[in-house]
C-alpha positions in Angstrom: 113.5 127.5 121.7 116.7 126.9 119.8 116.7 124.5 116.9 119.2 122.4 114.7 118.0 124.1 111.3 115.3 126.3 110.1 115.4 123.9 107.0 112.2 122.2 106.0 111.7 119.1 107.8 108.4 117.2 106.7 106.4 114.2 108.2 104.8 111.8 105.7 101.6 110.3 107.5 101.1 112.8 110.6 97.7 112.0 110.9 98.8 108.5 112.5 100.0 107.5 115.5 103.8 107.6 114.4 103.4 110.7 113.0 101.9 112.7 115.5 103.9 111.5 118.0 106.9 112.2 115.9 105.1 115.7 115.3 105.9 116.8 118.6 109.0 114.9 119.5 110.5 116.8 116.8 109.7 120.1 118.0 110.4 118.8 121.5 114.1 118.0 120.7 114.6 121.1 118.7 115.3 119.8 115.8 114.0 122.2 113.4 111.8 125.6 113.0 110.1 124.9 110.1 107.9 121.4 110.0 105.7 120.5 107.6 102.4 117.8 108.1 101.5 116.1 105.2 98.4 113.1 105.5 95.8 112.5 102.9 93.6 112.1 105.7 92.7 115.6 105.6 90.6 115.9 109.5 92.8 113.7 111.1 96.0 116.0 109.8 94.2 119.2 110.8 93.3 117.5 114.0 97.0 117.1 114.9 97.8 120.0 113.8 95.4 121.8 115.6 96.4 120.4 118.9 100.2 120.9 118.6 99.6 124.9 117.3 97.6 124.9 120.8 100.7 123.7 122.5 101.8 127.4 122.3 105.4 126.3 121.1 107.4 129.4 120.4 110.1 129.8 117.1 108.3 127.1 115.4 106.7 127.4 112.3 104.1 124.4 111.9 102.7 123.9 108.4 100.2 121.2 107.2 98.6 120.1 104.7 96.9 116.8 102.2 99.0 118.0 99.1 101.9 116.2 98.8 103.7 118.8 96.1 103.1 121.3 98.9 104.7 118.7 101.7 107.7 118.1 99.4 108.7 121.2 97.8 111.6 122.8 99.8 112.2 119.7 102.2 115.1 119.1 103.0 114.5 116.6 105.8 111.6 113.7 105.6 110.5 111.4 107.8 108.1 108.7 106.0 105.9 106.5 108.2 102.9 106.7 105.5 102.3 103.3 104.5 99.8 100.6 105.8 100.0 99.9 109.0 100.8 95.8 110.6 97.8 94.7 112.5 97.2 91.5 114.5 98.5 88.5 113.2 100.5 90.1 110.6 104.1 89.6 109.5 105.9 92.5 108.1 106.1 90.9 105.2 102.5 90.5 104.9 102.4 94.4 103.9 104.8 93.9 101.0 102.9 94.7 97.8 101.1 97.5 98.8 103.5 99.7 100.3 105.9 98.7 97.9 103.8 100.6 95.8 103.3 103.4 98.3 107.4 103.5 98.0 108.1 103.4 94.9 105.7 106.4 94.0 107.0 108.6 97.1 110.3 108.2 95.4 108.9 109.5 92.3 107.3 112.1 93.8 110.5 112.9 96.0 112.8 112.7 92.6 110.1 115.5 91.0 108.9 117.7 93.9 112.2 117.6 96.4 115.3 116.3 94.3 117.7 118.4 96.7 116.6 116.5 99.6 119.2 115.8 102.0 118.4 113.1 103.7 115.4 110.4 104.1 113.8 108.0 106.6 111.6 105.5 105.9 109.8 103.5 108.6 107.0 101.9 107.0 106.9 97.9 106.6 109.0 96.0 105.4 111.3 98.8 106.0 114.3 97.1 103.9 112.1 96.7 100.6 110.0 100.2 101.2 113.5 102.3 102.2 115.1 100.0 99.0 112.4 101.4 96.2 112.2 105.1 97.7 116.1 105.2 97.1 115.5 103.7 93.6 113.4 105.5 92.4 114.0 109.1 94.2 117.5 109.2 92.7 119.1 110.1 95.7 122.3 108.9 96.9 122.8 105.6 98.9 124.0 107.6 101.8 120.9 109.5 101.9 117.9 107.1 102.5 118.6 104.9 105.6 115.5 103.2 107.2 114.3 102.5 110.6 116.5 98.8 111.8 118.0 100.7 115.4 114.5 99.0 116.6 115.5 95.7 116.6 119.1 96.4 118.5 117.1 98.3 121.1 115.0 95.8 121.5 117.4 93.5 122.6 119.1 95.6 125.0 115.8 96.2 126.8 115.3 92.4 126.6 118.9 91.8 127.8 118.2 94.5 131.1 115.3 92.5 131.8 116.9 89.1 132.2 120.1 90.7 133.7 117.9 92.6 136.3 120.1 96.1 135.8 120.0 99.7 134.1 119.8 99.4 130.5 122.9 101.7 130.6 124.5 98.7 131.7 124.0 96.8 128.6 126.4 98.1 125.5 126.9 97.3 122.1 123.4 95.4 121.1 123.4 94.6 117.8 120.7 92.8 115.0 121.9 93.1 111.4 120.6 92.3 108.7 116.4 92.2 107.8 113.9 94.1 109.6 111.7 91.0 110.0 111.3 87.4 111.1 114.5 86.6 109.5 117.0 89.1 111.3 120.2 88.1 112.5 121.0 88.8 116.5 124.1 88.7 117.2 125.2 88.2 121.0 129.7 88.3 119.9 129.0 92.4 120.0 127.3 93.2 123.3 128.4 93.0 126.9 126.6 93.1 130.3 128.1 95.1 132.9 131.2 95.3 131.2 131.7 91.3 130.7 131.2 89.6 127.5 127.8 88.3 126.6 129.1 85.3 124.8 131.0 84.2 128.3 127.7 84.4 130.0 125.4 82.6 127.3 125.4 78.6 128.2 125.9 79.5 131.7 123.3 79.5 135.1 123.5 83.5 134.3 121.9 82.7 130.6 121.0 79.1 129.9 121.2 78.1 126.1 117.2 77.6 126.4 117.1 81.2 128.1 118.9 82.7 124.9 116.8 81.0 122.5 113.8 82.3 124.3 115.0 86.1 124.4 116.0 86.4 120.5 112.6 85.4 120.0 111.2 87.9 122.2 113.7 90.2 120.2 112.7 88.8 117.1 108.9 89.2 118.0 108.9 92.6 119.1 106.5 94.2 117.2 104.3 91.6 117.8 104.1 91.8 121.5 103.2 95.2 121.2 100.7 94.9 119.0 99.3 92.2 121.3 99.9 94.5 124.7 98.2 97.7 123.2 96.2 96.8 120.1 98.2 98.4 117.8 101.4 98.1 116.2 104.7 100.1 117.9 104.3 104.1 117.5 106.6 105.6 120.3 109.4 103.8 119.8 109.8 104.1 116.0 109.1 108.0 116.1 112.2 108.6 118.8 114.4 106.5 117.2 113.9 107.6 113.4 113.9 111.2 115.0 117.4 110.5 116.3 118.1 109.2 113.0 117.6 112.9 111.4 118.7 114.9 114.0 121.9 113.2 113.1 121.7 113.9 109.3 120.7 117.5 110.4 124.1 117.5 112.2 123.7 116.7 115.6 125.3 113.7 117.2 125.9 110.8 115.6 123.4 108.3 115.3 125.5 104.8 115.8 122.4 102.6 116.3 122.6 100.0 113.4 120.4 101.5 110.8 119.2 100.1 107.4 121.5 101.1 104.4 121.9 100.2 100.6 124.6 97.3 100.1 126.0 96.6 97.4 129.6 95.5 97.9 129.9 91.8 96.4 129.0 89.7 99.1 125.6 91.6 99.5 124.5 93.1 96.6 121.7 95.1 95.3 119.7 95.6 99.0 118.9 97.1 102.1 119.4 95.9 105.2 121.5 96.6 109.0 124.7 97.2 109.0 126.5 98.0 111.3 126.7 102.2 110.7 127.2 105.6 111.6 125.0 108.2 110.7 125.7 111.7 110.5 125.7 114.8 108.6 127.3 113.3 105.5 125.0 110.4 105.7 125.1 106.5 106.5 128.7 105.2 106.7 128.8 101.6 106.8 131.6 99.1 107.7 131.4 94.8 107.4 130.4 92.8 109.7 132.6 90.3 111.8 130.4 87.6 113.9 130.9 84.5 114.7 130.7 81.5 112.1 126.9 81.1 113.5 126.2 84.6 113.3 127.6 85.1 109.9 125.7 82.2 108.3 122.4 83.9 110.4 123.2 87.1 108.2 123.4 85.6 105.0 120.2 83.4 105.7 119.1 87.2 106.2 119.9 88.1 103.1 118.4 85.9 101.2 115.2 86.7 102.7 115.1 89.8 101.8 116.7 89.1 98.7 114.2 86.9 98.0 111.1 89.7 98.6 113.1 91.9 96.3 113.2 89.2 93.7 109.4 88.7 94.2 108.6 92.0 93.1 110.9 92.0 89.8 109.2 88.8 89.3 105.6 90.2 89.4 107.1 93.0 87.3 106.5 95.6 90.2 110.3 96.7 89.8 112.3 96.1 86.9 115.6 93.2 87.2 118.2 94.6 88.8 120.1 95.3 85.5 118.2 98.1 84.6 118.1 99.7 88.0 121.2 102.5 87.1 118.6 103.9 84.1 116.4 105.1 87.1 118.8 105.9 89.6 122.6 106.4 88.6 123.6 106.7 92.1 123.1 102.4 92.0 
């Protein structure tokens, strides 16, 4: 099998069902020779493990173990779905304080154990604030740490095919900026449906107002429809799409999915969130957005959101103010 890199790539929380999917997606796209498994869940880790070494993949080297020093050291590449998982009935939000504090001490533990790290992922909940406080406090560049917002834009192209009755393929340009939450901003100016502009079908007996209403909520509820369906939150999903996100960092095609990115160019400052990006070996490239007036104000309503979760956690003295945040990481 030929891969992208023998460079370590390394899978924070394997043991799950993110993780262990993501295991063998990554092996099954190539992606690199050398993977490392890290869970503190020691049985459940050597459980995966165990399985995928039976899989008889050749030119892979498969690693695990419940040390994270081990796990880190030499990786250049990580993947990070390691913090609680949403259940029923749960916002993403609702996981804030707890894997905020599962983020901010990977990023520690990245700065110490990994500082050359090229490039990192984070999935875990609220994606914006966790991805936000591993870049803080890793010291890695901006460029470096995206997280997992891709979700959300697929999500309305699948949505989109469904209404429209044709081949996803068929749907282009989807696009959600902004939060990865209850508060993101879908935009309909970007995308087009069979070649024709969204915005020329939306208010007509193609896509009644009430009908577009009803799919950005779908959109918007996502997560929560699959946990409904199957019992448990998304897993399949957010393992291809963040693998596609480092397969493009590795240096293999770009990755022009919105993803989540650190902004901090006057309008939004100090925060994480979609842009709209490209993603490749040098990192996450970001460009402003131009929506309509609507859409615009949707974005900024966004932004406060997660502006205002940030702003929760200096308040509760979780993270310092904002001032101080170049003593920790002079990349900011």
């Amino acid at each position: 099998m030929k891969f992208l890199t023998s460079e370590k790539l390394t899978i924070i929380g394997a043991a799950g069902m993110i993780g262990s999917n993501m295991a063998q997606s990554a092996i099954l796209m190539g992606l690199s020779s050398n993977i490392c498994l890290y869970d503190p869940y020691s049985k459940g880790l050597e459980g995966v493990a165990e399985e995928l070494l039976q899989c008889g993949f050749n030119g892979v080297n498969i690693s695990y173990t419940d040390n994270l020093e081990e796990a880190l050291k030499g990786s250049k590449y990580i993947v990070n779905s390691g913090g609680a998982a949403r259940k029923e009935g749960m916002t993403r939000e609702d996981l804030l304080k707890g894997n905020a504090e599962i983020a901010i001490q990977f990023g520690k533990d990245v700065k110490q154990y990994c500082p050359d790290a090229k490039h990192i992922v984070v999935i875990f909940n609220p994606a914006d604030i966790t991805g936000l406080l591993v870049l803080l406090y890793s010291g890695l560049k901006p460029s470096q740490v995206t997280t997992l917002a891709a979700l959300d834009s697929t999500r309305l192209r699948n949505e989109l095919s469904k209404h429209f009755g044709i081949v996803p393929d068929k749907v282009a340009n989807c696009r959600t900026y902004g939060g990865h939450g209850e508060q993101m901003a879908v935009f309909s100016s970007t995308a087009k449906i069979d070649g024709k502009p969204l915005n020329e079908l939306i208010g007509s007996s193609a896509l009644t107002l009430e009908q577009w209403e009803a799919l950005k909520q779908r959109v918007i509820q996502g997560g929560k429809t699959i946990i409904e369906l199957r019992g448990r939150s998304s897993f399949q999903s957010p393992s291809y799409l963040s693998l596609e996100m480092i397969r493009a960092a590795m240096g293999g095609e770009n990755f022009d999915w919105p993803v989540g990115t650190y902004i901090s160019d006057g309008e939004f400052s100090h925060i994480m969130m979609a842009m709209e990006t490209t993603l490749n070996k040098e990192g996450v490239h970001y460009k402003n957005i131009e929506g309509t007036k609507e859409e615009n104000n949707a974005l900024k309503q966004s932004y406060k959101h997660l502006c205002d979760l940030r702003d929760e956690l200096i308040n509760s003295g979780v993270i310092p103010p904002i001032s101080e945040w170049k003593k920790i990481n002079s990349n900011l």
